[in-house]
ROVEXPA-460755 format. One line per 4 residues: for each residue z, y, x of C-alpha. Coordinates in nm, 4 decimals, padded with zeros to 6 digits, always signed. Layout:
Z/Y/X | ...
***
This chain:
-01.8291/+00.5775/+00.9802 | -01.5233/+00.7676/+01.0079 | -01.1914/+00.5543/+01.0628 | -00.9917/+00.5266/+00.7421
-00.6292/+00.3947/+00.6961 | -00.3479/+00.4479/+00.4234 | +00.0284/+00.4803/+00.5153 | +00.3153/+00.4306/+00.2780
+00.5977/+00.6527/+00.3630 | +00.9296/+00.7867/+00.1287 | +00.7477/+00.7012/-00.1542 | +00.3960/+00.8927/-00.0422
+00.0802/+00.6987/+00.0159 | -00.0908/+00.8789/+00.2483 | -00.5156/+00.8015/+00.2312 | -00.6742/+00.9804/+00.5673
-01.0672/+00.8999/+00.5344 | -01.2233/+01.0637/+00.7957 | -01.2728/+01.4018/+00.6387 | -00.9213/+01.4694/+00.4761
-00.6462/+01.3377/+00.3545 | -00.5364/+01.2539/+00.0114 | -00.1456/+01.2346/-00.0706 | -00.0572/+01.0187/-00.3594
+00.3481/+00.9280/-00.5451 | +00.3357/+00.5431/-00.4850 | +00.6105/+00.2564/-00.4752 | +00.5779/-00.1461/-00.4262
+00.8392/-00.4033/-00.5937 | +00.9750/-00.4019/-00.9450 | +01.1876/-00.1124/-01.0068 | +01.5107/-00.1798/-00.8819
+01.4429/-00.4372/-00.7045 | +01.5294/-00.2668/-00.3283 | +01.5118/-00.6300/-00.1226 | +01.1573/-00.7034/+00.0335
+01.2276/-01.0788/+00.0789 | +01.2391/-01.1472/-00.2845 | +00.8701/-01.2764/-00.3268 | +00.6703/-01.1360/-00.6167
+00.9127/-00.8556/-00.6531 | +01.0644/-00.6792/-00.4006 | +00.9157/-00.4016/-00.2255 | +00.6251/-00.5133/+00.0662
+00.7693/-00.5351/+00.4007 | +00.7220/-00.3092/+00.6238 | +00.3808/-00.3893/+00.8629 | +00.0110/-00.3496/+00.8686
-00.1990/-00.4291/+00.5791 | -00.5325/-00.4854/+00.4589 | -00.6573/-00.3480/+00.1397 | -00.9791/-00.4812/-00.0140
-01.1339/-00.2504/-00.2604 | -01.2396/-00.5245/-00.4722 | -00.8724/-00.6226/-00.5265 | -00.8130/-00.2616/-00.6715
-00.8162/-00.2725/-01.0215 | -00.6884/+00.0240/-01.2780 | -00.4940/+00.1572/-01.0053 | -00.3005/-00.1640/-00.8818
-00.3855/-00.3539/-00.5627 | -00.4247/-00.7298/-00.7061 | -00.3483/-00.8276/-00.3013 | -00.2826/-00.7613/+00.0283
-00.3488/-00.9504/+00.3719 | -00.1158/-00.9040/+00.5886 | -00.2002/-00.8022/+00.9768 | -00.0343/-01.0403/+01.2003
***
């Protein structure tokens, strides 16, 4: 299997899985909300993620574990 991996970038999510790539308009964090400490609704800090595809659901990711 092909290595996959998504990168959020000036407002781009970027989806490269293996045999393309896949650009989509994305955004984290309640709109205007700019500060990534504000739990629950600032923007995701910057880092590496895990998505699970079972916490995608109509388009939202439900959550996120953090690579430390």
């Amino acid at each position: 299997m092909a290595f996959r991996y998504m990168v959020l970038k000036n407002g781009w999510l970027i989806f490269n899985y293996g045999t393309g790539i896949a650009n989509f308009r994305a955004s984290t964090g309640r709109p205007g909300v700019s500060d990534p400490s504000i739990e629950n609704m600032g923007p995701i800090p910057p880092g590496w993620y895990i998505i699970y595809p079972s916490e995608i659901e109509e388009g939202n990711v439900n959550f996120l574990e953090k690579k430390r």
